[in-house]
C-alpha positions in Angstrom: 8.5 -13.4 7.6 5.4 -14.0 5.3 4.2 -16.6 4.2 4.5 -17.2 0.2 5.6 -20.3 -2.1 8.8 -20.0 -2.3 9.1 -21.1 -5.6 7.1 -17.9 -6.9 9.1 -14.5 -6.5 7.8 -11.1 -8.1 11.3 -9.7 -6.3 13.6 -11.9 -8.4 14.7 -10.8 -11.4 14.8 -13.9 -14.7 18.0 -15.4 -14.9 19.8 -13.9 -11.6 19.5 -15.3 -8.4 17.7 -13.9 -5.7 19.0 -10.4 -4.2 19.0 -12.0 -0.5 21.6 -14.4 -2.1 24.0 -11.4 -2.5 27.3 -11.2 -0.3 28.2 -7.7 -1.2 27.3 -4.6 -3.5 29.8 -3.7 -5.9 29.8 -0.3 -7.0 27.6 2.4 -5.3 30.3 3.7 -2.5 28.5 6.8 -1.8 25.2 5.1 -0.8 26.5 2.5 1.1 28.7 5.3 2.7 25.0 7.4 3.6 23.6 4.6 5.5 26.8 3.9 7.8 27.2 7.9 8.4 23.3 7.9 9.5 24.1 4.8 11.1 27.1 6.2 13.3 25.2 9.3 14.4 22.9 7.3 15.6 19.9 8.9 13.3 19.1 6.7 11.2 16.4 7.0 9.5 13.0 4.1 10.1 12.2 4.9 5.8 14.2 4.7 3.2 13.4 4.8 -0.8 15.7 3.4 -2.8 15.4 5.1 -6.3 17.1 4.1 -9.8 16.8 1.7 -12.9 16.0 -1.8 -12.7 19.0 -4.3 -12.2 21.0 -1.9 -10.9 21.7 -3.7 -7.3 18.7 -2.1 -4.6 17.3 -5.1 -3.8 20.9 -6.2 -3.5 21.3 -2.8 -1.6 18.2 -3.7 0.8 19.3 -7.1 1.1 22.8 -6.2 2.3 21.7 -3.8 5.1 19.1 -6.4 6.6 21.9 -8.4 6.9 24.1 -5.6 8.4 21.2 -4.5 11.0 20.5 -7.8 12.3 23.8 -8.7 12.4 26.5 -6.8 13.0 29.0 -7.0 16.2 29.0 -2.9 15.8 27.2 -0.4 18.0 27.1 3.1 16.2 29.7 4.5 18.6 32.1 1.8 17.1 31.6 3.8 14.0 33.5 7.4 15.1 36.1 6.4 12.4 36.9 7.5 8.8 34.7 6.0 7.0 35.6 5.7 3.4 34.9 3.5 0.1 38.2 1.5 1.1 36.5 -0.2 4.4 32.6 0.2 3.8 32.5 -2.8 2.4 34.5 -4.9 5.4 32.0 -2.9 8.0 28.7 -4.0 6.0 29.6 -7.9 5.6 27.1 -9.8 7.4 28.5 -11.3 10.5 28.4 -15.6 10.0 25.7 -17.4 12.5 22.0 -18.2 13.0 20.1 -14.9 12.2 22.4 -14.8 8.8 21.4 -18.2 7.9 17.4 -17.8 8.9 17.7 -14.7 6.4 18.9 -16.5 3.5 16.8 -19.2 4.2 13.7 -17.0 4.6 12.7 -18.3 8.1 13.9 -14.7 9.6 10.7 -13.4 11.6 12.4 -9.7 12.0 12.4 -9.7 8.3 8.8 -9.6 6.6 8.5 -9.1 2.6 5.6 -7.1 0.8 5.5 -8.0 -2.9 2.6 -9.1 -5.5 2.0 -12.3 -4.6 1.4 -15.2 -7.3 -2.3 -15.9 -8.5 -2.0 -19.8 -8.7 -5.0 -20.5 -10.8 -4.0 -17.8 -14.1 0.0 -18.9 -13.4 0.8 -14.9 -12.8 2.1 -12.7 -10.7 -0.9 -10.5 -9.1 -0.5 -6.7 -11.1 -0.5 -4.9 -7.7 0.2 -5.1 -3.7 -3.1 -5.0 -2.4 -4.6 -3.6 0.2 -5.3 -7.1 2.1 -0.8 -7.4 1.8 -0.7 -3.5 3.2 -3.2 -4.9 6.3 -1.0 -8.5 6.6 2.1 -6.3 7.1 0.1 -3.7 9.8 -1.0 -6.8 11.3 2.7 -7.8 11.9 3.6 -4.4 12.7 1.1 -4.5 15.6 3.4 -7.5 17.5 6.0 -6.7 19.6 9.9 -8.2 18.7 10.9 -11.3 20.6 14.1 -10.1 21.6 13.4 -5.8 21.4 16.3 -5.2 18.6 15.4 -4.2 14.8 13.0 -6.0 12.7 13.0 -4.9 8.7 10.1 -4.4 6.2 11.6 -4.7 2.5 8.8 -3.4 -0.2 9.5 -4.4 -3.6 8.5 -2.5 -5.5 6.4 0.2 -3.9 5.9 1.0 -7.7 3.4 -2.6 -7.6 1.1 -0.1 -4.8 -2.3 0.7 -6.2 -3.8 3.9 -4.8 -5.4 2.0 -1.9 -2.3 0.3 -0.9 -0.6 3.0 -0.9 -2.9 4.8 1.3 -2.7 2.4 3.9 1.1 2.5 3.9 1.2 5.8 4.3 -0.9 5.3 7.2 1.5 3.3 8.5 4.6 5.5 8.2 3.1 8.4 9.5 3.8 6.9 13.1 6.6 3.9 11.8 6.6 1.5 14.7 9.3 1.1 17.1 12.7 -0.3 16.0 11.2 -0.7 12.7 13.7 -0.3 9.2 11.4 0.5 6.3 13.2 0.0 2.8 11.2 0.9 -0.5 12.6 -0.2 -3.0 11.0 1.9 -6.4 12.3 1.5 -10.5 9.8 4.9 -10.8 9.8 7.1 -7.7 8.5 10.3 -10.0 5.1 7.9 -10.2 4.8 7.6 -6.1 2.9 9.5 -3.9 4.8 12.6 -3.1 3.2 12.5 0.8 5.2 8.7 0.5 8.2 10.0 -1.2 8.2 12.8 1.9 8.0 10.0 4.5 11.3 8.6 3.4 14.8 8.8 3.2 15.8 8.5 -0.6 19.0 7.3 -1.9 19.6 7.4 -5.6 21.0 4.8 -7.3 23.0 5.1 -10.5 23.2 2.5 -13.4 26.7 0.3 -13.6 29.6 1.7 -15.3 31.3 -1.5 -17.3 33.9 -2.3 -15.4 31.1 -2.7 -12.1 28.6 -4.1 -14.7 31.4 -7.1 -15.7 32.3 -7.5 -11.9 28.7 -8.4 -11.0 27.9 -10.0 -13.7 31.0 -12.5 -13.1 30.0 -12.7 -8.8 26.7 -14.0 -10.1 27.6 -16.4 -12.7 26.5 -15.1 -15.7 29.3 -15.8 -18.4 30.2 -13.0 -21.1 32.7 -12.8 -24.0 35.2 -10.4 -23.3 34.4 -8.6 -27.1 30.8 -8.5 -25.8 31.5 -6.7 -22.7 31.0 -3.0 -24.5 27.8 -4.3 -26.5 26.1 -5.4 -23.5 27.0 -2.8 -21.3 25.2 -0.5 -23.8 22.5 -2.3 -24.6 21.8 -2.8 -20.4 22.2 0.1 -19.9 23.9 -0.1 -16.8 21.8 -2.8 -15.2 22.9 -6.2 -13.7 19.9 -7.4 -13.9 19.2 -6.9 -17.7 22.5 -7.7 -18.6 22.0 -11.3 -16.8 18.3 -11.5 -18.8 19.9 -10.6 -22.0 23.3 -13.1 -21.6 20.4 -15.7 -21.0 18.6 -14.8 -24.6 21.5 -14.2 -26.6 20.3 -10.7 -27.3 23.9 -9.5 -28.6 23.2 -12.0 -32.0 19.2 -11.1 -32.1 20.0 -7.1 -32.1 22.8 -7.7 -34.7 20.3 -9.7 -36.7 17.7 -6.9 -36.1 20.3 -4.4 -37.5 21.2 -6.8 -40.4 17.4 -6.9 -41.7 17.1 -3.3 -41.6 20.1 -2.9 -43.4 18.8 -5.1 -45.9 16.0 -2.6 -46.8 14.6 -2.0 -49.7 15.1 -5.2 -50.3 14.2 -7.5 -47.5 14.7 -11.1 -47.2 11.7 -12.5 -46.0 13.4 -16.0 -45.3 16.0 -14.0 -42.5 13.1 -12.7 -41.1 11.8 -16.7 -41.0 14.9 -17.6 -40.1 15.2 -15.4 -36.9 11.8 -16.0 -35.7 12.9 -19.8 -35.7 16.1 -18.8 -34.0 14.8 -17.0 -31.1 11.1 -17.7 -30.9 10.6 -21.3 -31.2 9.3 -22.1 -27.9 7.3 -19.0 -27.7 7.8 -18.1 -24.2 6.3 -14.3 -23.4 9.7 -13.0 -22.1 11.2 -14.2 -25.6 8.9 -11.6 -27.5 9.5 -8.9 -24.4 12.8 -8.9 -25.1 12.2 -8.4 -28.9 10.2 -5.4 -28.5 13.4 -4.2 -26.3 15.7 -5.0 -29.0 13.4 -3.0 -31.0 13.0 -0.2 -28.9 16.9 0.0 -28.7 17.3 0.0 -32.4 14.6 2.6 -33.1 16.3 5.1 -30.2 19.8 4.8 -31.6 18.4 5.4 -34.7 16.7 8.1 -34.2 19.2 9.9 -32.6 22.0 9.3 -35.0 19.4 11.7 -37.1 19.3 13.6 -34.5 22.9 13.8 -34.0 23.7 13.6 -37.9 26.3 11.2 -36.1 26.8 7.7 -35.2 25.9 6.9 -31.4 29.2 5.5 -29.9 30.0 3.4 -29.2 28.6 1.1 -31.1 26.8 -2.1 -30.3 28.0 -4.0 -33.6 30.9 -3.1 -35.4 28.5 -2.3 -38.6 26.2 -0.6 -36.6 27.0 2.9 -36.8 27.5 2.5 -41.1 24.2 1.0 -40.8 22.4 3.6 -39.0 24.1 6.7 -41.1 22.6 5.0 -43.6 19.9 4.7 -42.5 19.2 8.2 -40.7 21.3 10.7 -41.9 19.6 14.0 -40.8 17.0 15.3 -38.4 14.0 15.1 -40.8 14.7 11.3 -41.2 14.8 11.0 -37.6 11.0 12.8 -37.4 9.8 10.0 -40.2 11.4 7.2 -37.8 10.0 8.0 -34.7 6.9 8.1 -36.0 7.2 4.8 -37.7 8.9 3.5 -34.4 5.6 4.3 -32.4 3.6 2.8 -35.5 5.8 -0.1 -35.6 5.6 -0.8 -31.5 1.9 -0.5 -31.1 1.3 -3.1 -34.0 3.6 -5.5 -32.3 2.6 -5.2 -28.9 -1.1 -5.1 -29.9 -0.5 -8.5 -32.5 1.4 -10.1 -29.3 -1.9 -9.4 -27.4 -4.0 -11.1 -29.8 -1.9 -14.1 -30.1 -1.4 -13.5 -33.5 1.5 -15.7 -35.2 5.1 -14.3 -34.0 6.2 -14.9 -37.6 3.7 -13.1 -39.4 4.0 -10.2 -36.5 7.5 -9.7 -37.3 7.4 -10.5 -40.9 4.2 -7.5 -41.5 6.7 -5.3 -39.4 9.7 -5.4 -41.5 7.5 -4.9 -44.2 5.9 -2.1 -43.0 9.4 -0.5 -42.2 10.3 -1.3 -46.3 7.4 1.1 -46.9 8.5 3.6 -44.7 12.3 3.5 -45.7 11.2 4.1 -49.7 9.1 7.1 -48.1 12.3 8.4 -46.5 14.4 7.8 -49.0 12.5 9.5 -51.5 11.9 12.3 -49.1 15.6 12.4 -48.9 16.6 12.4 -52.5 14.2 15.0 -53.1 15.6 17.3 -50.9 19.1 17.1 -52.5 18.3 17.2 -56.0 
């Protein structure tokens, strides 16, 4: 396996533990069910990209089958059975012993990670897999396995490939060396190259219903309210690990807060918009203002499309929230005049965060600026029906 700190992982999403850590996959039957069938037949494939959303388990997914490969007491022949979402799970446990332990642990040599490694001296994960990580992995590729069985390359993300990078991988799986498992793991396969994308195998991954959602969430440790289930579930999306992120910044209470300024407007209360910057900001971590742009961004695109709609978006994150909205955005023509101060809105924060401006003020001159557009839209509004 590569060496890395191990206290520095691009792979490992904030607040959840590492995806090696995981014991089994809930949810996503039918993909687990296309790698035993290629499995059993004996075809299976050396690449494989593994496509979907963030936090939706395919690093879990990756994870699992290294485990199952290097492993398992079962031959492919052993397989010639109905396989079905009832025993998947019971075939692809990792068998107990040595190889499962030197996996966990990291000390695995059949198992080699490409990721962005950490730049010590800015504190920061690197922005891409280089070219020098694409020619550390060929030089592994070049030595023969100790005992001749499977070895496993996990890439996450190939997303983090630059254009050289990815050039060199391609290189690479053009003529996949022996016994060699490739598993790509991408958030954004449309942005790969297509002569990659043709290279591989792809399975799709889907986003969490909320019943999977609450049964990963409760494997990994991450603690919900059972009347915040639905909220988070919708403002996830789907995804384990955003739902784990968000538990950790109470992002239920900052989007109802969000939706309680805006409700406010015209007449905004500057010292809520104080006291929520206090609330949620006071150690002024990056990820804390991340997470506010995404709260943001979530309010902005229910709102818009309750305009869109001329209907509340259900189900609702807040039990005000679709009164609010209405409000709001009743009709198509306030959902234009929102989007556009939505982008406004986004840039001005993203570009203030840049410039270290004060988190306060940023959030403050944002509301404000939304007072200004609400009067526009209102007026527009009133106009039109008199």
């Amino acid at each position: 396996m590569n060496d890395e700190p191990n206290n520095f992982f691009s792979d490992k999403l904030d607040g959840a533990p590492h995806p090696m850590l995981a014991k089994k996959i809930i949810g996503h039957g039918s993909q687990k069910l296309s790698f035993l069938h290629s499995f059993a037949s004996n075809r299976l494939p050396q690449c494989w990209l593994l496509a979907g959303d963030m936090g939706v388990g395919k690093a879990s997914f990756a994870w699992l089958i290294t485990k199952f490969l290097l492993t398992t007491k079962y031959q492919p022949a052993d397989l010639k059975i109905d396989l079905n979402e009832s025993n998947v799970n019971e075939i692809l446990e990792p068998q107990s012993g040595n190889t499962l332990n030197r996996i966990i642990s990291g000390s695995e040599q059949r198992v080699y990670i490409v990721r962005r490694g950490y730049n010590e001296k800015r504190k920061a994960f690197f922005k891409n897999i280089s070219i020098e990580d694409i020619r550390k992995l060929q030089s592994y590729c070049s030595l023969s396995i100790a005992d001749g069985g499977k070895r496993i390359i996990i890439i996450d993300t190939a997303d983090d490939l630059n254009k050289s990078s990815s050039n060199a991988l391609l290189k690479l799986l053009e003529e996949p060396p022996k016994n060699t498992i490739f598993l790509l793991i991408s958030h954004q396969p449309n942005l790969l190259l297509p002569t990659l994308k043709s290279r591989c195998q792809k399975l799709s991954f889907s986003n969490l219903d909320q019943t999977d959602l609450g049964a990963v969430l409760s494997a990994i440790g991450c603690k919900i309210e059972p009347s915040e289930e639905v909220s988070l579930s919708i403002l996830s999306k789907g995804s384990a690990g955003a739902a784990c992120k968000y538990i950790n910044a109470n992002c239920i209470n900052l989007y109802r807060d969000i939706l309680n300024l805006a409700s406010s407007l015209p007449n905004l209360n500057t010292n809520k918009i104080s006291q929520l910057s206090q609330n949620y900001f006071a150690k002024a971590k990056p990820s804390e203002f991340v997470i506010f742009l995404e709260m943001m961004q979530h309010f902005f695109s229910r709102l818009c499309k309750t305009g869109v709609m001329q209907t509340p978006v259900l189900p609702s994150v807040t039990d005000n929230e679709a009164k609010i909205m209405i409000n709001l955005c009743p009709n198509l023509k306030s959902a234009r005049l929102w989007s556009e101060a939505a982008n406004i809105t986004l840039a001005k924060l993203n570009k203030g965060y840049l410039l270290n401006i004060d988190i306060e003020s940023l959030i403050l001159d944002a509301f404000i600026y939304l007072e200004k557009c609400y009067l526009t839209i209102y007026h527009a509004r009133t106009a039109n029906e008199s």
